[in-house]
Backbone bond lengths (Angstrom), bond angles and torsions (degrees), N, CA, C in turn:
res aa  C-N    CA-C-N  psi(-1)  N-CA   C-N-CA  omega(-1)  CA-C   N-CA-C  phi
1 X - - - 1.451 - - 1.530 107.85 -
2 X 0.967 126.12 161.89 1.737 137.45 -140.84 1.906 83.65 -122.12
3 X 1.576 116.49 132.78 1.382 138.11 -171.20 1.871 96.09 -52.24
4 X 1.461 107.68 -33.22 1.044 110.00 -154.91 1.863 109.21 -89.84
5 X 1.623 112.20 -21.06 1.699 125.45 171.59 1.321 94.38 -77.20
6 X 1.225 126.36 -38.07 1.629 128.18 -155.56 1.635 84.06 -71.70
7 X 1.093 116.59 -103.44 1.763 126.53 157.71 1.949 108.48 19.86
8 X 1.353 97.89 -56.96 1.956 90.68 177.53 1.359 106.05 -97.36
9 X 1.606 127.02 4.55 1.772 122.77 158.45 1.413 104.09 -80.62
10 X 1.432 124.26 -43.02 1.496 123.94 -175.19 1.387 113.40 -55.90
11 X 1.643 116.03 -46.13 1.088 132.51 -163.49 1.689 112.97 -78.18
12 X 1.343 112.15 -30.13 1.443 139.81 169.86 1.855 107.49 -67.22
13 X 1.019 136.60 -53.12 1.206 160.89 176.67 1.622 94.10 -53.75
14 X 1.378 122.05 -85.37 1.386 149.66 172.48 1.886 78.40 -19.63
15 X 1.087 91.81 -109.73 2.095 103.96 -170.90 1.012 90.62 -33.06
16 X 1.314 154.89 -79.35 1.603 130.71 -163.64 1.598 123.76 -31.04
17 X 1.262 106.15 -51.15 1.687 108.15 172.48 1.663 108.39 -94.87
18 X 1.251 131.32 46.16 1.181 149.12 -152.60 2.051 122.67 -1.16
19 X 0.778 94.87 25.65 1.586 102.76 170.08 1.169 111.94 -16.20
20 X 1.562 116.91 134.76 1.459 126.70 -173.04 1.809 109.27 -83.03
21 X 1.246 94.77 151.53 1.619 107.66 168.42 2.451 106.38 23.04
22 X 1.086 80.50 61.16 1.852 96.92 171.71 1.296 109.30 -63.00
23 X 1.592 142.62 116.00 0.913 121.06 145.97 1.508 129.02 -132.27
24 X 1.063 147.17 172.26 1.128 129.27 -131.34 1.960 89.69 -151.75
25 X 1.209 124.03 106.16 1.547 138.11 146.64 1.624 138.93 -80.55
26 X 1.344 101.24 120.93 1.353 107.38 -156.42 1.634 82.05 -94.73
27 X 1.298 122.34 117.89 1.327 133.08 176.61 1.335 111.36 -117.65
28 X 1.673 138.69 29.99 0.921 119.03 154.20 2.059 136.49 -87.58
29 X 1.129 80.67 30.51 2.086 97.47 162.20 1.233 114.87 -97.09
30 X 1.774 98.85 -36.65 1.616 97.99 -166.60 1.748 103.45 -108.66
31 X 0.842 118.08 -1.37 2.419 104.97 161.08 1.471 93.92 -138.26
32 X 1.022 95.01 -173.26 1.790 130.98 176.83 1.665 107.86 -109.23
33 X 1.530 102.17 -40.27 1.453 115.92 179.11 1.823 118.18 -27.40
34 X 1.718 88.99 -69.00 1.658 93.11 -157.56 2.050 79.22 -144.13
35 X 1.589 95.29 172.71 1.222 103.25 -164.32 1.534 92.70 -132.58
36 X 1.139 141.29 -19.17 1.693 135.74 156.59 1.329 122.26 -129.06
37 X 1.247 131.13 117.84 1.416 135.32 -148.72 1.940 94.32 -108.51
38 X 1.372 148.88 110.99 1.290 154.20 -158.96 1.432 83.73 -106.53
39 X 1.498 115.79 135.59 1.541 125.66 129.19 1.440 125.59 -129.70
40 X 1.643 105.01 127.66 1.633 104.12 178.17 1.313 115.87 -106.64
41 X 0.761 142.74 -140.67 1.526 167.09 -169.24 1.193 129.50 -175.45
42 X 1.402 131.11 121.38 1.213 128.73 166.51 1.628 115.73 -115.61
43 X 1.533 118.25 178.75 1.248 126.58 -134.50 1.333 96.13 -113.70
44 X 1.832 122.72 -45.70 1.198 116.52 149.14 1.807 114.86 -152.92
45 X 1.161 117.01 -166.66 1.105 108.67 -162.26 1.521 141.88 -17.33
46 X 2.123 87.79 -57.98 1.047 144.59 -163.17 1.799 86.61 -67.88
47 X 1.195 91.88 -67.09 1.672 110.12 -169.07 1.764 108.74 -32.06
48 X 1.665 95.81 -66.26 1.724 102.21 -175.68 1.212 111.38 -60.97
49 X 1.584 128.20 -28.28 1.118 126.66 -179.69 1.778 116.51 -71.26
50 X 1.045 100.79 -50.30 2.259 99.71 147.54 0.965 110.45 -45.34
51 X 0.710 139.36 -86.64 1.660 137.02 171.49 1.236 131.35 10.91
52 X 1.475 104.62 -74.72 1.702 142.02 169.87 1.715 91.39 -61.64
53 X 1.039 143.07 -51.45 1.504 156.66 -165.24 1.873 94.74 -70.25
54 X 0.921 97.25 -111.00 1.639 95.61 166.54 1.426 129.49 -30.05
55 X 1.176 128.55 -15.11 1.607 133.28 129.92 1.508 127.62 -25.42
56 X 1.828 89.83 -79.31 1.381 93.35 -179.80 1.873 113.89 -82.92
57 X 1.123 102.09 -24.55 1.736 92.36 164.35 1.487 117.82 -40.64
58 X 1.540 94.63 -64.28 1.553 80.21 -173.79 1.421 129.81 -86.12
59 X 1.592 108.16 11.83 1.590 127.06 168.77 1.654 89.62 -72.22
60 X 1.160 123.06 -57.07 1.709 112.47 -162.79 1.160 107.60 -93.07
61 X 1.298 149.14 7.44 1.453 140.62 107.07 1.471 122.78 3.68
62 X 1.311 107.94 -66.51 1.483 134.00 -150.81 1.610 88.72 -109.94
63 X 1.332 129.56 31.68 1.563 129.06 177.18 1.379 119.78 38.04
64 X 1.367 115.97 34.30 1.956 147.35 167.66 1.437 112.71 -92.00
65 X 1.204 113.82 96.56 1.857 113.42 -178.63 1.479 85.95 -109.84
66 X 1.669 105.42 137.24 1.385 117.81 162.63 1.611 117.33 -53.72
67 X 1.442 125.72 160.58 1.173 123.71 166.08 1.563 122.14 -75.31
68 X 1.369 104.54 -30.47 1.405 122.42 -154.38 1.738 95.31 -171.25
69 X 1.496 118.47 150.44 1.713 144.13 172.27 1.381 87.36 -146.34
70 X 1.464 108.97 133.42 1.499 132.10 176.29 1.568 94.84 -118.35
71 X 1.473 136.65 -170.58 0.841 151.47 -136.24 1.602 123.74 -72.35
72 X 1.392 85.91 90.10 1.781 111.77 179.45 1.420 115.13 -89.22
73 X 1.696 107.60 -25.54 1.596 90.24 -165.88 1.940 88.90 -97.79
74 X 1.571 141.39 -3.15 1.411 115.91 144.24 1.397 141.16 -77.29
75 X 1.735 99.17 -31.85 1.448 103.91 151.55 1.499 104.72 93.94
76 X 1.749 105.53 0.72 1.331 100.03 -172.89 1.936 110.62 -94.17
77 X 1.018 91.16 -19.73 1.460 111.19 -152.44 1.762 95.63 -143.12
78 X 1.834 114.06 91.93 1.878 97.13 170.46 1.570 93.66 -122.02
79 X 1.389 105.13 148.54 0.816 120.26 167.43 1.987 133.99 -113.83
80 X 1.024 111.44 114.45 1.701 111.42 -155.00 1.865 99.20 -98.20
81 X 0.706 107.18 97.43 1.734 99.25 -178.73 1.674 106.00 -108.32
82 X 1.452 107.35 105.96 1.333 125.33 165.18 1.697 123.13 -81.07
83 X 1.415 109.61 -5.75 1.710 129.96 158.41 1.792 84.45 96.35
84 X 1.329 154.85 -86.52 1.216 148.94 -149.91 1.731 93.36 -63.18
85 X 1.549 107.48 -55.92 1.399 123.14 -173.06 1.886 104.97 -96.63
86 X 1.351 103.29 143.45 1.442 111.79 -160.23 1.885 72.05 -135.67
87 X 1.735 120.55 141.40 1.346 132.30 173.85 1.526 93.46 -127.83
88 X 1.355 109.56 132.14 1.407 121.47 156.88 1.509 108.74 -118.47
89 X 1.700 103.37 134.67 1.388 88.30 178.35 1.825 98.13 -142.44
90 X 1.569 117.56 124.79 1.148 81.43 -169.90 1.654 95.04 -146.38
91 X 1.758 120.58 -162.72 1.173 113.71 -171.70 1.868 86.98 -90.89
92 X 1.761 97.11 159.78 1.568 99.65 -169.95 1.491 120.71 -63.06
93 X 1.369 110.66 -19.37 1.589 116.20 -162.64 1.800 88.34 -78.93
94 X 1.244 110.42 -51.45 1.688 110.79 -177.73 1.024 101.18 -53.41
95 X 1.678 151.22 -62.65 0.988 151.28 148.97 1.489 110.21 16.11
96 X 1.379 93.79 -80.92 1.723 117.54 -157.10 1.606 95.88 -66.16
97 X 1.861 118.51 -47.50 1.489 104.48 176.57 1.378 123.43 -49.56
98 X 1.104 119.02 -50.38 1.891 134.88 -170.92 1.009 116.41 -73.85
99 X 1.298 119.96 -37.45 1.661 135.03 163.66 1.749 112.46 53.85
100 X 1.567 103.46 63.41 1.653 100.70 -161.50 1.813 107.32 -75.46
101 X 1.005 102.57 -6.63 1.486 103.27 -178.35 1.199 98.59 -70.91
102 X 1.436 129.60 -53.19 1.543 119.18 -149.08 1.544 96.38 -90.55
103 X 1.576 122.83 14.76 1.704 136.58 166.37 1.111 94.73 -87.84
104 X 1.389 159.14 -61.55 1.295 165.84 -65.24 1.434 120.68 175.71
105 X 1.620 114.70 -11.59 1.309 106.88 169.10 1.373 113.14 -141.38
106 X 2.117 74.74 131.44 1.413 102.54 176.36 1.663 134.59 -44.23
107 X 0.741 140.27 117.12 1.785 135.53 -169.85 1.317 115.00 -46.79
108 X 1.514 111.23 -60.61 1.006 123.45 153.66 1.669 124.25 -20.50
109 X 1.127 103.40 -56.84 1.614 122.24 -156.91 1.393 111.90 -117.05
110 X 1.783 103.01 102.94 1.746 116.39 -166.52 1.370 94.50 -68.01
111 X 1.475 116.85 139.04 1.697 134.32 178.61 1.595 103.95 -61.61
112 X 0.749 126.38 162.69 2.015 125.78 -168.26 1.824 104.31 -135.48
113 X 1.572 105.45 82.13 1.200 119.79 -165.91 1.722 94.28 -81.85
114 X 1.756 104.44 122.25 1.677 87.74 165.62 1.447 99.75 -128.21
């Protein structure tokens, strides 16, 4: 599947279990790594951890197995890395500490919140 179908299943998934403030960075100018970088928000633990869940559900639906899920059993902070597509999903205050957007976006290049 193409970085860019994967990218509107993640994003599809995300709004299904209504995830806060989603937005979605097209980072292929700035790595080699990955080519769309996802951050959601969830509401609480429980919440982001659906989230991260319904991610990869409907990644392996579509015959998409993550590479790697990082921290599911705190729930504050998961991370879903499909290698083209990188998912952050986390509680808002972690969010707001780490602040990966303002890591990740180009000046040039307005962030594409959907």
């Amino acid at each position: 599947m193409e970085a860019e179908q994967l990218n509107r299943v993640i994003i599809d998934a995300l709004d299904d279990l209504k995830a806060v403030n989603t937005l979605t960075l097209d980072v292929t100018g700035l790595t080699d790594v990955m080519d769309y970088l996802v951050i959601a928000s969830g509401t609480s633990n429980r919440h982001v951890r659906s989230l991260a869940d319904k991610v990869c559900m409907e990644a392996k639906n579509r015959g998409v197995r993550p590479l790697g899920v990082e921290g599911e059993n705190s729930a504050e902070w998961v991370l879903v890395d499909f290698g083209d597509v990188v998912v952050h999903v986390m509680l808002p205050a972690t969010r707001d500490f780490y602040d990966l957007e303002r890591l990740w976006v180009d000046p040039a290049t307005p962030a594409d919140a959907t």
